[in-house]
N, C-alpha and C positions, 0 to 999 in steps of 0.2 A: 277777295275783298268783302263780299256778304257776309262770310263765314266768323271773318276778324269784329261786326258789327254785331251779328249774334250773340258773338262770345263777351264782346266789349260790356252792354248791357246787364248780366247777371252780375258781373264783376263791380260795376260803380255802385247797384241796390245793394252788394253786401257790406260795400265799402261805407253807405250811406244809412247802415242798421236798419236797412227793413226785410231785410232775408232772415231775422233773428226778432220773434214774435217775445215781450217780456217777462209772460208767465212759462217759457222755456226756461229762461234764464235764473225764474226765482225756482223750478221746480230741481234743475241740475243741484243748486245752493243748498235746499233741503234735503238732499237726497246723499248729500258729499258724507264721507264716515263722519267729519268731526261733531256737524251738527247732527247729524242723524245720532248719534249715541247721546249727545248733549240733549236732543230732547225725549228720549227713551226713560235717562236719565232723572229727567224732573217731571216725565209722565206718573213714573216709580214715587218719587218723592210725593207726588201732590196725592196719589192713591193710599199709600202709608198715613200721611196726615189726615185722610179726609175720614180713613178706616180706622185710626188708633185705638178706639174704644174695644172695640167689635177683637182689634187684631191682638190687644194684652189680654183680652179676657182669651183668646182661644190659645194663647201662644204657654199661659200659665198649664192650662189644662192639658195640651197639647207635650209641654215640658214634663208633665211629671207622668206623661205615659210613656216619653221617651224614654224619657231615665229609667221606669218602672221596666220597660220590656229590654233597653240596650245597655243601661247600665254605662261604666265608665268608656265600650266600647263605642258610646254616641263621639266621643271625640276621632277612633278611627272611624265613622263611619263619617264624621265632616272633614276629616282627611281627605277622604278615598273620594267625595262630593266636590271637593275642591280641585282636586287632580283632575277628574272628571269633565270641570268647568274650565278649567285652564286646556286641557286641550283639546274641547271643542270651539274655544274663545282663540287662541293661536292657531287650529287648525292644524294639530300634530296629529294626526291620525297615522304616519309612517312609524310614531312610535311604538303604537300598539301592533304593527306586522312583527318590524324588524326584532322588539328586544320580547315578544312573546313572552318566554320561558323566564325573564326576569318577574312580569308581572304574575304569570301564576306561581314563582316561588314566594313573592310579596303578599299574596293573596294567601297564599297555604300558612305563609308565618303567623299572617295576621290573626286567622282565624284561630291558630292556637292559641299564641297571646287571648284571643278574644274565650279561648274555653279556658286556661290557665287563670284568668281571674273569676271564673266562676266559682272555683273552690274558697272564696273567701266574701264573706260577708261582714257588714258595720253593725255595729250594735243598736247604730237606733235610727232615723230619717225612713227614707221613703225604699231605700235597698235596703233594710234589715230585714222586709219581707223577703225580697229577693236576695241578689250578689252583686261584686261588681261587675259582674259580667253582665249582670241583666236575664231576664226569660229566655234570651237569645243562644247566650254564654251555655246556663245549664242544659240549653239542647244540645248545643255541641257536644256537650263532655256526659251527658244521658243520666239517668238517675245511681249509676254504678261509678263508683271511685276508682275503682281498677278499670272497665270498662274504659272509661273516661281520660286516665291516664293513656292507656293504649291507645287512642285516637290521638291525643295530641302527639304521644310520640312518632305515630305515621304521617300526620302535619307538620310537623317538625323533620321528616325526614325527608317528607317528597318538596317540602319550599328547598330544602338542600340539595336535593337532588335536582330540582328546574335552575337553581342558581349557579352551581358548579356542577357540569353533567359530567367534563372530563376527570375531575378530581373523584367525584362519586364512583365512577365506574372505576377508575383505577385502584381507589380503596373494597372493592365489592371482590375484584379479581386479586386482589394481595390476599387477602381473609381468605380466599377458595381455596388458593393455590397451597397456604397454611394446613388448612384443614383438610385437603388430600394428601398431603403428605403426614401428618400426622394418622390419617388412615391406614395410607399405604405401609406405613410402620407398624402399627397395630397389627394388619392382615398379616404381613409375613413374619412377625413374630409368633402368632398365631398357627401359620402354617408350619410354622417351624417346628415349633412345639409339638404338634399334631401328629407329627411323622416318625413313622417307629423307627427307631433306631437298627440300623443294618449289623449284622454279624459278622463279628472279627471273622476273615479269612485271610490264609496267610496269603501274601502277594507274592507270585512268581521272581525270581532272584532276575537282575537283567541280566542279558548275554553280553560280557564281554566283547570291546570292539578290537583288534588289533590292526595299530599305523605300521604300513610297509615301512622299515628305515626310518620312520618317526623319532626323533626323540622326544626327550620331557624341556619345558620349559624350565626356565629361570626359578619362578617363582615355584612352580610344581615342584623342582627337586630340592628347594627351600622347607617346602611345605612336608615333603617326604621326610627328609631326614630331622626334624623336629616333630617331638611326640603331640600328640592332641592338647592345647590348654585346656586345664577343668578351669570351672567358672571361678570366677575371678570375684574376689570383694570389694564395694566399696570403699574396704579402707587401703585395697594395693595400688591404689591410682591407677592401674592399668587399663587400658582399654582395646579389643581387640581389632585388628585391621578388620576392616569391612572387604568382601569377596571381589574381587575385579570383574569375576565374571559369576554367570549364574544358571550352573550346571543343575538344577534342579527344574529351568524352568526351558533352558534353548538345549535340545540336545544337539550332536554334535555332527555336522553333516559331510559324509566321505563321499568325494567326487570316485569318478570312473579310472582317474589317473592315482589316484593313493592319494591325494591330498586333500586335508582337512581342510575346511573352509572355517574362519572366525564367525563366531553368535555376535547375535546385533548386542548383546550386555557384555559388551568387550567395550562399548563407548557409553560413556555419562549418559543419565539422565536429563532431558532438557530442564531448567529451570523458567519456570513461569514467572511475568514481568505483567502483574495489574494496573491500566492506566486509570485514571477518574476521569469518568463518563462525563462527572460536570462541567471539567476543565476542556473537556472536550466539548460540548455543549456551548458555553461561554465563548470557546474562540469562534464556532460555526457564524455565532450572532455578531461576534466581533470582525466576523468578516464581510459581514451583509451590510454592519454598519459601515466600513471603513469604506467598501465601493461605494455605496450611496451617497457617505458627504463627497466623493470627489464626483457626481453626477451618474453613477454607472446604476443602473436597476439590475439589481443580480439578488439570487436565493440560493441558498445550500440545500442541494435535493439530496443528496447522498454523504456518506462520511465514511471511511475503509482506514480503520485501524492497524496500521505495520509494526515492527519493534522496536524502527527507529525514527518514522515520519508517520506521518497520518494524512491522507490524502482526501480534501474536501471536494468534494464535486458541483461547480458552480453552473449553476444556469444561467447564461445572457436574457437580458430583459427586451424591452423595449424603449427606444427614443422615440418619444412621443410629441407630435403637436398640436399647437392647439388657436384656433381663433375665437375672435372674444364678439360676442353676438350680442346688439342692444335690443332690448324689449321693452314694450310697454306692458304693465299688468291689468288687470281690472278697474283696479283703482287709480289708472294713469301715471303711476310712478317706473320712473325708468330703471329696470334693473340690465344687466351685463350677467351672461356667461357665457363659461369657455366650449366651445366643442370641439372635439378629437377630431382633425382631417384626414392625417396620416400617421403611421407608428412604421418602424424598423426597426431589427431585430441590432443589439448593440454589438458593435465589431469587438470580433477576439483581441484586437492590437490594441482598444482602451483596457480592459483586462490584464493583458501581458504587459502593459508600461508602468501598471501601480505598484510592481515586483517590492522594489524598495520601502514605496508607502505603507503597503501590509505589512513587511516585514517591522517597518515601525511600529506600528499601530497594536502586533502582535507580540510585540519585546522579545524577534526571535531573532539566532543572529544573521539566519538568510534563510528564504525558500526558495523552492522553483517553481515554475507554472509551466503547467503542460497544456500546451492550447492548440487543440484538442484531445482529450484523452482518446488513443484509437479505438473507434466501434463506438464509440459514444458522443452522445451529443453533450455534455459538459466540459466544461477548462476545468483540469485537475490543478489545485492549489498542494504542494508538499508543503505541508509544517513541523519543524523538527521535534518531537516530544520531549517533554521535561524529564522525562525516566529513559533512557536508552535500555532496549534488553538485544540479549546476543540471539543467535540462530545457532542452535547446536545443532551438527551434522548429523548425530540419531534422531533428532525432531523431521530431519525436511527425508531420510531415509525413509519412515515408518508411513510415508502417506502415500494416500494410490498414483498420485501424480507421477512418483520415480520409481515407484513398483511398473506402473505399465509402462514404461519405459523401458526398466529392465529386463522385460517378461520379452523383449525386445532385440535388444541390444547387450554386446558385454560391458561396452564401453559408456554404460551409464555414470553420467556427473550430476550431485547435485549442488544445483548455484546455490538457491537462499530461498529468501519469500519475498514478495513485492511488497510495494508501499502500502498497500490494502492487506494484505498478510497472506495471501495468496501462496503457494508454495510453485517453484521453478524449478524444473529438471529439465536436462538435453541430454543430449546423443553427440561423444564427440565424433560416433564415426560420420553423423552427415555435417558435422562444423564445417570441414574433416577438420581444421587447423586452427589454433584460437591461439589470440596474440591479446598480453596481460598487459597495463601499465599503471603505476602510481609512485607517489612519491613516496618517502620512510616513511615506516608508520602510519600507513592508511591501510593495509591489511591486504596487502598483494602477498606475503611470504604466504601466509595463515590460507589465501585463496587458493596455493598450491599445494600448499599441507594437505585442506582438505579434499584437493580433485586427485590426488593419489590415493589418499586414501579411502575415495569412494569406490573407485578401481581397485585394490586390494583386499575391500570385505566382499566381493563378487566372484572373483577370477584368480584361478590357481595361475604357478607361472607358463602352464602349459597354453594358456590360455591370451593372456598379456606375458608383455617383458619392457623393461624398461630401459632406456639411456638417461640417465642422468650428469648434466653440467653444469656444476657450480662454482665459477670463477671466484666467489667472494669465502668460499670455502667453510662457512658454519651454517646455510642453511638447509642443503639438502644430506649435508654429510652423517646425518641420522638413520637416514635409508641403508645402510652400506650394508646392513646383515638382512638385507631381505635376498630370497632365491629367487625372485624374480629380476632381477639385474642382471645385464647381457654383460655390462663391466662394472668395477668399482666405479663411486663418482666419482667423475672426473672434474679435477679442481685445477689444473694446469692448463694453458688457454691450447698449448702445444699439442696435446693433448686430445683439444676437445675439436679441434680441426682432422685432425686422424680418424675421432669419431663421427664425425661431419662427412668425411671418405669412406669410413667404412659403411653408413648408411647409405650414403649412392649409389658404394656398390651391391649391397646388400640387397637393395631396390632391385637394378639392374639385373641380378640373379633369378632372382621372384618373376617377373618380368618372362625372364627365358623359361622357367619351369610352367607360368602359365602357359608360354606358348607351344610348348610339347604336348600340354593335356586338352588343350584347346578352352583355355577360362578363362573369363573375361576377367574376374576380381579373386581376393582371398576368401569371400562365401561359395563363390563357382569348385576356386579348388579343393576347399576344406571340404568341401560334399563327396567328390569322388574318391577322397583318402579313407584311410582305414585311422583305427582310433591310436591316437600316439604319432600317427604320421601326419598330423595337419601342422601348416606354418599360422606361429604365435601371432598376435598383433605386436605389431611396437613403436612406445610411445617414448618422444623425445621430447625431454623437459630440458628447460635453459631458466637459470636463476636470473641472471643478468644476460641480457645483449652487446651491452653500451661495451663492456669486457672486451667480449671477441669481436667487436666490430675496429673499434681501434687497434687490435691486434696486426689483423688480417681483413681490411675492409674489402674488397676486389672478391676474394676466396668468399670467405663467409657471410657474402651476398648472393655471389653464385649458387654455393653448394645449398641455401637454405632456401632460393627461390626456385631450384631445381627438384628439392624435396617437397617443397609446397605446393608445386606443381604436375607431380608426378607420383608422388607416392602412395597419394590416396586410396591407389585399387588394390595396395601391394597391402594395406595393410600398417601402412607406418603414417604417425601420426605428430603436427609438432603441438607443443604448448612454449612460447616463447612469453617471457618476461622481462621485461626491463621501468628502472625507476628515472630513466630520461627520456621520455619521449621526444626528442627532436628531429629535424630532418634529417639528420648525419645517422641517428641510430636507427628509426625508424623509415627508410626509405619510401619511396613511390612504389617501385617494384615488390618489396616485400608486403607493404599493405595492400595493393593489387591480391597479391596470393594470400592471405588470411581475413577474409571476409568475418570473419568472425570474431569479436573484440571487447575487452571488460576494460573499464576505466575507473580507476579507485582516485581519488583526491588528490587532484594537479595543483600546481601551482599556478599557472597563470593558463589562462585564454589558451593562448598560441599552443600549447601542450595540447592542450583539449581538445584544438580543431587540426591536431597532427594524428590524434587515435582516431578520434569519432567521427571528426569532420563536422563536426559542429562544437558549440559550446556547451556549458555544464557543468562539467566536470572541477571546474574552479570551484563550483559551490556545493561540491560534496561536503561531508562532514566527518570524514576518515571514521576510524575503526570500525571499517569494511561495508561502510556506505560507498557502493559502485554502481554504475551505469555497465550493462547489459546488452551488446549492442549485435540482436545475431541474425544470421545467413538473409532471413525471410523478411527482416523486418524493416521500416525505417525511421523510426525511432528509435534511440534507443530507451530502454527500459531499465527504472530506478531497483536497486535491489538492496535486501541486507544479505550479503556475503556471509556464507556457513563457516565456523568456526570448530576447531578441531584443539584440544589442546594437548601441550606437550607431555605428559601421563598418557593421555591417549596416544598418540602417535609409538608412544614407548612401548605399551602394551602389545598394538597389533604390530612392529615389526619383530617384538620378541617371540608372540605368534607363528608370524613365519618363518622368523630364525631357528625356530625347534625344529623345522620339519626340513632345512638345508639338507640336502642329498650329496653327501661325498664326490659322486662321480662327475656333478655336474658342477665344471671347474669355468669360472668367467674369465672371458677373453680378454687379453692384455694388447691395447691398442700401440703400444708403444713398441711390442717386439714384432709386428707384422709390418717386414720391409716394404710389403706393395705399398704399404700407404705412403712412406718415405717417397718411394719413388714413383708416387702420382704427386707427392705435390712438385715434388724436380721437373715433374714430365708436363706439367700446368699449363706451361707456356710454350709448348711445343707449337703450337698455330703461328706461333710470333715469332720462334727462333731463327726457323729459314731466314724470316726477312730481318732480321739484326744482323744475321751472320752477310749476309749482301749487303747492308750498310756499312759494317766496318770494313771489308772487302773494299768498298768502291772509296772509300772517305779515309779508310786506313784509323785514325784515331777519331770517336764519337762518345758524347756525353751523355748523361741521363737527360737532361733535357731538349737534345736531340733526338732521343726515341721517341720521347714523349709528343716530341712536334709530328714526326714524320710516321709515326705508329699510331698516333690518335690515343694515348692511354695514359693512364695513371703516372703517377709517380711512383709507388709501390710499385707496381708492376716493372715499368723500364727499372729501374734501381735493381732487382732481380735479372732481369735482360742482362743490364751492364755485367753484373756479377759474373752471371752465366759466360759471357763471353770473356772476358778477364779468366775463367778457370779452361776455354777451351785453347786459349795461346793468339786471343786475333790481336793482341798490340796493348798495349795500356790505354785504358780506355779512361777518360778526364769525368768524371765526376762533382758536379755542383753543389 
């Protein structure tokens, strides 16, 4: 109660104005901005009026020593007087940290301008003693006219160079790079010159190579039997072939076994495909802008140029907040601002949901977003280029990436280059097994054109062999004259299940041979062999799947997941293709066994996530834009798909057509009975027990095997047969 009586008291004196003395009152009033300048204001005026005599007399004499010493530069200097007062009156003084290097370019300009008019004087007043520049002027630009010009042009360069420092230096660095190259021209012309000229000596003739059983080529005994053309005229219209190959620059390299190996100028020339940097340039900012209006704070740190996408590399920003703080100033005016409490980093899932929006925004007809690129902290955005260029199989050949690969391995492939342009090479033997899929025309044939023939410009047939299966019968049917084929290809589905047999048992052989020498794989055994006696690799190509799976689905699951599974240390390899990836052709079990896996341009989703197991694949962009998807990885990884063309392909099988060896004659699957009667013998695990159901039941149906056998259709329908040809009764069939 004291306390509330205390406090009561101060509180009614103020309420009653005597806690507030009046010349406080009048002293706060004078002291407020407004009056306070209003009387500074007419302090100024009443000292003008009181002084005007005093202040024309000095201001006339004052004026013509201005003029006399600054000349027409008195207006920049009441410029530069004005700025001056303007922001010590607003209190900008942040302007003169932050833009610095603007005011000393303004400053370097001006003073030019301020010598640039000293060069000129009026004919009569108070400057024809002087200039327009004034006393000032002609110091600047000094009593020399060249002199003088030189100084302003170093004024004139360094305002340009404080104003534009990135453009300056980039112009400084074009003009170097000029001039040392026109140097560097000069020197070695120079050097050139300089050097005595060496003395004809005759050059040693070369030694003849002779091929064991070689013969000549196609074109070589073309070449042969038509005499040299002399040179040709303009007016013959003629023009000569150009060399296929280029025996003056790859000579020619003989293996240990007699076989000649194909020069890398057996295949094309890569052709070079220039993008515009600007265009590239333009979309970067066009992507910074597109996330920003939908709320995302993202930059383009990186940019990686490919042949068919160009792969931006986006940095997540920050979601920022903010509360809004009220203050009092000096002068009791209340201002508001914001201060940052918290910030977090923007989630990859707003990013990856603008898919479509960018793609508007960039008039392209779809990208992809990689969020996160692996190993890095960017979302890669895929944009598909206005120019498409190809991946020629001697470009991704000639780089170290599939050289140390091959310095390695025989069984070096190379894929392509990445979306960055990165070049990719594998190893099929640690794939071991690689399963292709796409639709027409997205460049899955052309994928297997070129992975054989990466394997052909390496490896004689002693070394690889090959099975080839082409149900649709024009695409691998090209191959047919090469000696590395264990059979013709085989284009009959009857056929290519024999060949399906005879690899298993093939395997199963190897197997046994390993186990008499005691080795583990075909590097184990190949080592203990003498030369000529080691077992080849071999590689089993399949054009189409979807073919032999509606053939013989039961068989041609087994035999090729038995191969996938097993064949690896023997030495046998699959490359499996088909353009339906569905669940009927592509199974569980057989994608279990080929970890390994390319995906060229699906039709829909469900295709996509039957190869990859995820999506994608929909928004490829076909001709030979595929997804990558291998052993180590999991992602998969966008590629442009190497390209081989049919001249080339023609070329190196006529290559190895020449060097065909008589004796070594390909196996004909069709006349070897065991395979007959392994597929009769198929179902031997089942036959016992059919032969005891028609036995107990006397007449039974295929779909009574099917129930009481647990099996196919295919399968009992065979059963039924089977027993119908051993005499158990007429068996009823559904």
């Amino acid at each position: 109660m004291p306390k509330k009586r205390r406090t009561a008291k101060p509180a009614a004196r103020r309420k009653a104005g005597k806690g507030h003395p009046l010349w406080k009152g009048f002293f706060s009033f004078i002291t407020s901005p407004p009056v306070r300048r209003l009387i500074l204001v007419g302090i100024a005026v009443g000292l003008v009026y009181w002084f005007w005599f005093a202040i024309t007399n000095w201001a006339v004499t004052t004026w013509e020593n201005l003029l006399q010493h600054l000349g027409v530069g008195l207006g920049l200097a009441a410029a530069a007087l004005a700025i001056a007062v303007w922001i010590i009156w607003r209190g900008k003084f942040s302007l003169l940290i932050h833009h610095w290097n603007r005011w000393l370019g303004g400053i370097s300009l001006a003073l030019a301008a301020w010598g640039l008019l000293a060069f000129f004087a009026p004919g009569s007043g108070i400057l024809s003693k002087a200039t327009l520049g004034g006393e000032f002027g002609k110091s600047i630009i000094t009593a020399s006219d060249t002199m003088g010009a030189l100084r302003l042009l170093g004024l004139t360069a360094l305002g340009i160079m404080f104003l534009a420092p990135l453009w300056t230096w980039s112009l400084i660095a074009n003009i170097a790079k000029a001039i040392g190259r026109v140097l560097r021209g000069a020197w070695q012309a120079l050097s050139k010159a300089s050097q005595p000229r060496p003395k004809a000596t005759p050059e040693p003739a070369p030694i003849p190579i002779e091929f064991e059983k070689a013969q000549p080529t196609k074109v070589e005994a073309e070449e042969e039997a038509t005499p040299a053309p002399s040179p040709v005229s303009p007016e013959a219209g003629e023009v000569p072939a150009p060399e296929t190959r280029e025996p003056a620059k790859y000579q020619p390299v003989l293996t240990a076994g007699g076989w000649q190996l194909p020069p890398i100028g057996i295949l094309d020339k890569p052709a070079e495909v220039e993008l515009s940097q600007t265009d590239i340039q333009e979309r970067a900012k066009l992507i910074a802008e597109a996330l920003g209006s939908y709320g995302v704070e993202a930059k383009v740190v990186q940019i990686n140029t490919g042949p068919t996408v160009t792969q931006f590399g986006v940095e997540p920003g920050w979601d920022r907040k903010y509360k809004e703080i009220k203050e009092r100033d000096k002068d009791g005016n209340v201002k508001v601002r914001s201060e940052e409490i918290s910030k977090t980093r923007v989630k990859v899932e707003r990013i990856s949901s603008l898919a479509s929006d960018l793609a508007l925004a960039l008039a392209a007809p779809s990208i992809r977003i990689e969020a996160p690129i692996p190993g890095k902290s960017v979302v890669g955005i895929e944009v598909p280029n206005t120019t498409f260029g190809l991946v020629n199989l001697r470009s991704v050949i000639e780089t170290p990436a599939f050289q140390k690969i091959n310095a390695k391995s025989n069984l070096a492939l190379a894929m392509g280059k990445g979306a960055g342009g990165e070049t990719v090479a594998a190893d099929l033997a640690r794939m071991p097994h690689l399963l292709v899929a796409g639709s027409t025309g997205s460049g899955k044939t052309a994928c297997l054109n070129s992975t054989i023939c990466s394997l052909l410009l390496h490896n004689t047939p002693d070394d690889v062999q090959f099975v080839m299966i082409d149900p649709k019968r024009v695409e691998l049917v090209n191959f047919n004259n090469l000696p590395h084929l264990v059979a013709p290809v085989v284009v009959d589905t009857d056929k290519a299940l024999m060949a399906l047999r005879w690899l298993n048992l093939e395997m199963d052989n190897r197997y046994r041979k390993f186990a008499q020498v005691g080795a583990r794989n075909i590097e184990g055994y190949n080592k203990s062999r003498q030369l000529g006696e080691g077992l080849p690799f071999i590689v089993l190509v399949i054009d189409e799947l979807a073919d032999l799976m509606m053939t013989s689905f039961d068989e041609v699951e087994h035999l090729l997941c038995r191969l996938a599974q097993l064949a690896r240390a023997t030495g046998i390899h699959l490359i499996v293709a088909t353009q339906r990836p569905s669940v009927d052709v592509v199974t569980g079990l057989i994608k279990a066994n080929f970890p390994t896996r390319i995906s060229f341009a699906l039709t829909s989703q469900v295709d996509s996530r039957t190869i990859l197991d995820s999506a994608g694949a929909e928004k490829l962009l076909g001709r030979g834009d595929m997804l990558y998807m291998p052993t180590d990885a999991s992602k998969p990884k966008r590629l442009q798909g190497t390209f081989v063309s049919d001249p080339e392909v023609e070329r190196l099988v006529q290559f190895w057509g020449s060097q065909r060896r008589p004796e070594a004659e390909p196996l004909r699957f069709e006349e070897m009975t065991h395979l007959v009667s392994a597929q009769k013998g198929a179902d031997d695990s089942l036959l016992e027990a059919a032969r005891q159901l028609a036995q107990e039941h006397g007449s039974i149906s295929t779909s009574f095997l099917q129930r009481r056998l647990r099996i196919g259709y295919p399968r009992a329908a065979r059963l039924s047969d089977k027993l119908k040809e051993d005499g158990y009764g007429e068996t009823a069939t559904e």
